[in-house]
C-alpha beads as a LAMMPS data file, in Angstrom:
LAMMPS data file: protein, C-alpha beads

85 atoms
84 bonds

1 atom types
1 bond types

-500.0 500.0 xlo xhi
-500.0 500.0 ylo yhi
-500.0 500.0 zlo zhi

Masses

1 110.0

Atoms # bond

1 1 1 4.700 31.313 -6.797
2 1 1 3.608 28.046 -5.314
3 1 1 4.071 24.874 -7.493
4 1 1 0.122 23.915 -7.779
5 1 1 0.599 21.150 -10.217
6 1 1 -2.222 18.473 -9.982
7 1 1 -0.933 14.525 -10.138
8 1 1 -3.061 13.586 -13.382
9 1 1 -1.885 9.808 -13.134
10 1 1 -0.673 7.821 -10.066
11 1 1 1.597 5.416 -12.526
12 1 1 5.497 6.044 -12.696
13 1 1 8.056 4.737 -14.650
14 1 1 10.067 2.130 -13.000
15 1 1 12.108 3.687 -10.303
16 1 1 10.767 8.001 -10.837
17 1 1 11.224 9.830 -7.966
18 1 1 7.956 11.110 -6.466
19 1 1 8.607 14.390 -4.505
20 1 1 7.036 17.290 -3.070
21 1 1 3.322 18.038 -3.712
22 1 1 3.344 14.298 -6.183
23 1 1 4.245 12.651 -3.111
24 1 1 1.514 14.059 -0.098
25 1 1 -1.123 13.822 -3.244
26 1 1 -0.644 9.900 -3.965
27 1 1 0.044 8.986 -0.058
28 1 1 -3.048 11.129 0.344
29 1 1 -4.949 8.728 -2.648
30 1 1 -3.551 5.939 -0.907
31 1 1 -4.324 6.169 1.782
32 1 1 -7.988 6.597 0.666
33 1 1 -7.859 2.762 -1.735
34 1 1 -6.103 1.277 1.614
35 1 1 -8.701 2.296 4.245
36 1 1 -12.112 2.954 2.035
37 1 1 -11.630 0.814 -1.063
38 1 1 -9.706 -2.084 1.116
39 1 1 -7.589 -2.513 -1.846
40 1 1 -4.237 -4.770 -0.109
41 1 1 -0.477 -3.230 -0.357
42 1 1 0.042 -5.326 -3.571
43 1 1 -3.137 -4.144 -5.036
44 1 1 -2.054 -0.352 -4.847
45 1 1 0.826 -1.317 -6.046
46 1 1 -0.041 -3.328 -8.810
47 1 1 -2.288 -0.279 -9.721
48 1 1 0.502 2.290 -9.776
49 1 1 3.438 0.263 -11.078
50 1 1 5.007 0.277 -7.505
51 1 1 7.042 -2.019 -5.486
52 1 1 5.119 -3.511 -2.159
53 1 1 7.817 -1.418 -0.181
54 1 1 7.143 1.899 -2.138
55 1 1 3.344 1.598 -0.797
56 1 1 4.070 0.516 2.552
57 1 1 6.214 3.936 3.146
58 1 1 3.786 6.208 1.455
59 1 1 1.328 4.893 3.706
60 1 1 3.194 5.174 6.602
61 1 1 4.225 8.266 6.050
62 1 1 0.709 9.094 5.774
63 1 1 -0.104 7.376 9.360
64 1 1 -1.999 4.636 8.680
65 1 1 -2.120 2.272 10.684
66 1 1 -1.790 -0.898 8.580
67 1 1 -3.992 -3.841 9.002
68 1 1 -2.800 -7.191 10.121
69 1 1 -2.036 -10.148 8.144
70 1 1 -4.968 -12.382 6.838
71 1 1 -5.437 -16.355 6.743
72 1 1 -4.589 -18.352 9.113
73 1 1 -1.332 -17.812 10.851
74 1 1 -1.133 -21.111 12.370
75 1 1 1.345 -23.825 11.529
76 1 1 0.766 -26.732 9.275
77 1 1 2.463 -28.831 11.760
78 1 1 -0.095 -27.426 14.127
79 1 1 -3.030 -27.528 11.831
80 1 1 -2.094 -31.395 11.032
81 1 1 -2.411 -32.670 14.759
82 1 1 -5.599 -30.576 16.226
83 1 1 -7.569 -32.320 12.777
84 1 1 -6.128 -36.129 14.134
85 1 1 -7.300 -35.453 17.485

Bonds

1 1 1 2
2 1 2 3
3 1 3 4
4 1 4 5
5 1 5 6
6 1 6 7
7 1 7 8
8 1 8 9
9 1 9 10
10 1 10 11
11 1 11 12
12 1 12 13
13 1 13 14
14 1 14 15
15 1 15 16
16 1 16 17
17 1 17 18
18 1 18 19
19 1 19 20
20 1 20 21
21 1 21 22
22 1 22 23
23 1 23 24
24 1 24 25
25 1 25 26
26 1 26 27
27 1 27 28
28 1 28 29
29 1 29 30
30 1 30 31
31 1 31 32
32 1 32 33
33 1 33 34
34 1 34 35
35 1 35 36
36 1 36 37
37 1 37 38
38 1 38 39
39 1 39 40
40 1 40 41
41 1 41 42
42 1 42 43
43 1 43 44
44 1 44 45
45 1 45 46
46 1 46 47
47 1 47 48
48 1 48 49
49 1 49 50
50 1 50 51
51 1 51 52
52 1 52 53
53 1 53 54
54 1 54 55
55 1 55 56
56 1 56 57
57 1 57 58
58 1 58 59
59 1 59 60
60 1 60 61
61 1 61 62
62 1 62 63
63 1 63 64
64 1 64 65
65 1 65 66
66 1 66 67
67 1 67 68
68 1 68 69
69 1 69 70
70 1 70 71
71 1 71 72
72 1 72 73
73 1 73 74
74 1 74 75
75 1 75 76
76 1 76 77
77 1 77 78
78 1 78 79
79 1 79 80
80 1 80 81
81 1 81 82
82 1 82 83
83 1 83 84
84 1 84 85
């Protein structure tokens, strides 16, 4: 007999394992709040009790493609001497 337990709640205590059927349901879920909801890495994981690095891997194991950093990437340095000139 298959194991067809539902995930009622996608918090965990500190440091739970999430295996099997858990695991594909919340990288399944998400994988939904990262690409529908737009809801950052730290979001989910301020949502689930989860480290940064716990979300990242579920969502890569779910094969998303992440999206790339916001603001602006330049320097300060940089920033500084375009505004003098």
């Amino acid at each position: 007999m298959q194991n067809s337990k539902k995930i009622t709640s996608l918090t965990w205590k500190k440091g739970a394992r999430v295996n099997g059927l858990e695991r594909e349901e919340a990288a399944e879920k998400f994988k939904d709040w990262y690409l529908k909801d737009r809801l950052s890495i730290r979001e989910i994981g301020e949502k689930t009790g989860r480290s940064y690095g716990f979300v990242h891997r579920m969502l890569s194991e779910a094969g998303v493609v992440l999206r790339g950093r916001g603001g602006d990437r330049r320097s300060a340095r940089r920033v500084k001497s375009t505004a003098e000139n």
